[in-house]
C-alpha positions in Angstrom: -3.3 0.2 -12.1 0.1 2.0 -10.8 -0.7 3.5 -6.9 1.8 5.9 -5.9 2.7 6.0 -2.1 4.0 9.1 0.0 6.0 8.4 3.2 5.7 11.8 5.2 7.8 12.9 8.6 7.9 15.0 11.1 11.4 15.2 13.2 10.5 18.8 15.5 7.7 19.0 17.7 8.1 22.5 15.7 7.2 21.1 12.3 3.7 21.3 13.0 1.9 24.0 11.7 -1.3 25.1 12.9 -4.8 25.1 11.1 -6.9 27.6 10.1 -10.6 27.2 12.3 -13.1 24.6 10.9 -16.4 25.8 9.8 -17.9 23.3 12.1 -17.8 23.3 15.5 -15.4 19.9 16.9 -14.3 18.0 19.9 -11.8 16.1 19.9 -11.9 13.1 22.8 -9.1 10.3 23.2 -11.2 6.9 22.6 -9.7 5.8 26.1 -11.6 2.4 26.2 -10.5 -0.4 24.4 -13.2 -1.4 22.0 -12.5 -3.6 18.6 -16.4 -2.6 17.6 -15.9 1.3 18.0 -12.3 1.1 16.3 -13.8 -1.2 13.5 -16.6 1.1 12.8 -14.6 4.0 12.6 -12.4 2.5 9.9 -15.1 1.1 7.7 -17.0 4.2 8.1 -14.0 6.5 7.2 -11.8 4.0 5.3 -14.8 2.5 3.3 -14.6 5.1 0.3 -11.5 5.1 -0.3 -10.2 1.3 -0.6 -9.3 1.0 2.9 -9.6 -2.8 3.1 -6.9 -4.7 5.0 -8.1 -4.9 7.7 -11.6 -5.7 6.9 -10.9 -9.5 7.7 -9.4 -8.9 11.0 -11.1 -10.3 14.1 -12.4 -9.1 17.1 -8.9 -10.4 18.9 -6.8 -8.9 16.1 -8.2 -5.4 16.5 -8.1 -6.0 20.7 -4.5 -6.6 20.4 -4.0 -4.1 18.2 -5.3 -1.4 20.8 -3.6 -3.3 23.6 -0.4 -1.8 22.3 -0.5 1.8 23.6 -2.2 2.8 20.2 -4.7 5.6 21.1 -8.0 6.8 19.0 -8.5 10.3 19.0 -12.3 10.8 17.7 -13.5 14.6 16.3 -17.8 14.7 17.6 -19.4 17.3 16.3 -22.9 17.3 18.2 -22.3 14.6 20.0 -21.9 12.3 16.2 -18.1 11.1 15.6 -17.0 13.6 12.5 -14.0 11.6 12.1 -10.8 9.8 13.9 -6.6 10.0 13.8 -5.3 6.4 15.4 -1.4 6.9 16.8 0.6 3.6 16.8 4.0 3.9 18.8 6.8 1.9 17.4 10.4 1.6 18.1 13.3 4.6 18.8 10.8 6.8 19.9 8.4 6.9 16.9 4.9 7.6 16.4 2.8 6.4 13.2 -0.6 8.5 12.6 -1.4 5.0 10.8 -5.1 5.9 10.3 -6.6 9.3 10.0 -9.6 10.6 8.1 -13.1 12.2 8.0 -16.7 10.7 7.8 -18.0 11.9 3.7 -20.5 13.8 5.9 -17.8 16.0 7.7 -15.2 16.5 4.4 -15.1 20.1 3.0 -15.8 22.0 6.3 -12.2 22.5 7.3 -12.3 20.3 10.0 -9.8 17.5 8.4 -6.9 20.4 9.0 -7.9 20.3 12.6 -8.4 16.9 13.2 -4.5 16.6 12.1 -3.1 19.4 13.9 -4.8 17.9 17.1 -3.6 14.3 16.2 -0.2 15.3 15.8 0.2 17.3 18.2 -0.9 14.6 20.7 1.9 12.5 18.9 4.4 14.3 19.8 2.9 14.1 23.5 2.3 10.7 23.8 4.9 10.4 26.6 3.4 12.2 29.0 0.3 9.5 28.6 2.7 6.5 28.8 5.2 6.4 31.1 7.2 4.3 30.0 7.8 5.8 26.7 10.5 7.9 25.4 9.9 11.4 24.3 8.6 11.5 20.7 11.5 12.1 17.8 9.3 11.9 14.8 5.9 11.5 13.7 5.3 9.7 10.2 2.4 8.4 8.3 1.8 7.7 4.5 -0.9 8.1 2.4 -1.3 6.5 -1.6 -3.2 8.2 -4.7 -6.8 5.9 -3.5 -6.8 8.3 -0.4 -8.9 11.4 -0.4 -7.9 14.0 -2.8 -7.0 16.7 -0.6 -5.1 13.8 2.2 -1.4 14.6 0.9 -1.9 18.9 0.6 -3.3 18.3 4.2 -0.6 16.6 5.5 1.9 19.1 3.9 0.2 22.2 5.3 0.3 20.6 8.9 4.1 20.5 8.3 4.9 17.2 7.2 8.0 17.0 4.6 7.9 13.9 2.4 11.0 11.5 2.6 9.5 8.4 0.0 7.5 7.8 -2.6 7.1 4.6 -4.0 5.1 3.3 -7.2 3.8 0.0 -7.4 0.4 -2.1 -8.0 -1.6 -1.7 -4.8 -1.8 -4.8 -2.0 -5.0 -5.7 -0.8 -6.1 -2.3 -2.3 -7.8 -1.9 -5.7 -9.5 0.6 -8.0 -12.5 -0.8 -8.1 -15.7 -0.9 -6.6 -15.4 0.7 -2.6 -16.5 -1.6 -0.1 -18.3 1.3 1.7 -19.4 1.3 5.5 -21.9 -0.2 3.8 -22.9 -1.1 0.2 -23.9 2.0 -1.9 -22.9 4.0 1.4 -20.8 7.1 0.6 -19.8 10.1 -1.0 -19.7 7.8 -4.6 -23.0 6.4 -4.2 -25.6 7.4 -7.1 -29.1 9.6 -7.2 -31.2 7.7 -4.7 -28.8 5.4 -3.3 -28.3 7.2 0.2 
């Protein structure tokens, strides 16, 4: 199976474009604790549809030095349930990667994926003020591959991101078949009776 892979940027605070309301109702609240078992569960529970499996192996150290380095986890609740999550990694010449972002199956198709973004990126391009030590940002960039939602790449294009790659190949640790699921026959794919 061929996976295609979109690189997408940002290089103006300006870029970003706003989105339209959500029909649900959202806050959005930085994840300010470290915790490897929140940040775990929010990637198999958002990731777990859609082949999001390398860092299922990881341990509890791996993801705690993962959040160690000035990443932050900005979680969408709506009623007080976590609708969703965008994870910002800083990296070098004053460079932000959105390297996770997504919605609970629950939460997709209520508009709320267009917010979640426009919130994430935005505090992107203000992670300075959070981190002293940090430069301001210059660019914002993430990717997202053909095993990603359906609607991930418009999304990202309609919050003003302008693709600068795409690259074809067989996936890595990703494949096309069976999900791994938050948890088996979890899911937006499971069948009749299966929820």
């Amino acid at each position: 199976m061929d996976v295609t892979t979109w690189y997408l940027e940002q290089t103006s605070r300006s870029d970003l474009l706003p989105a339209g309301p959500p029909a649900i109702e959202a806050d959005i609240v930085r994840a300010e604790i470290v915790s490897p078992e929140f940040s775990r569960f929010l990637y198999t529970a958002v990731g777990g549809d859609w082949q999001w499996t390398d860092r299922l192996r990881w341990t509890w150290r791996e993801w705690k030095d993962l959040l160690d380095g000035d990443v932050e986890t900005w979680v969408a609740y709506h009623r007080g349930t976590p609708a969703g999550y965008v994870e910002l990694t800083p990296g070098q010449d004053a460079e932000v990667e959105i390297s996770s972002f997504g919605l609970m199956s629950w939460a997709t198709g209520r508009g709320l994926g267009g917010r979640l973004l426009e919130s994430g990126t935005a505090r992107a391009w203000d992670l300075a003020d959070r981190h002293e030590d940090r430069e301001a940002t210059r660019r914002v960039w993430l990717h997202t591959c053909s095993l990603d939602g359906p609607h991930a790449l418009a999304n990202y294009r309609a919050r003003g991101f302008r693709l600068y790659d795409t690259r074809h190949g067989a996936p890595g640790d990703e494949d096309e078949g069976t999900t791994p699921g938050p948890w088996p026959g979890a899911g937006p794919r499971a069948g009749p009776g299966e929820r």
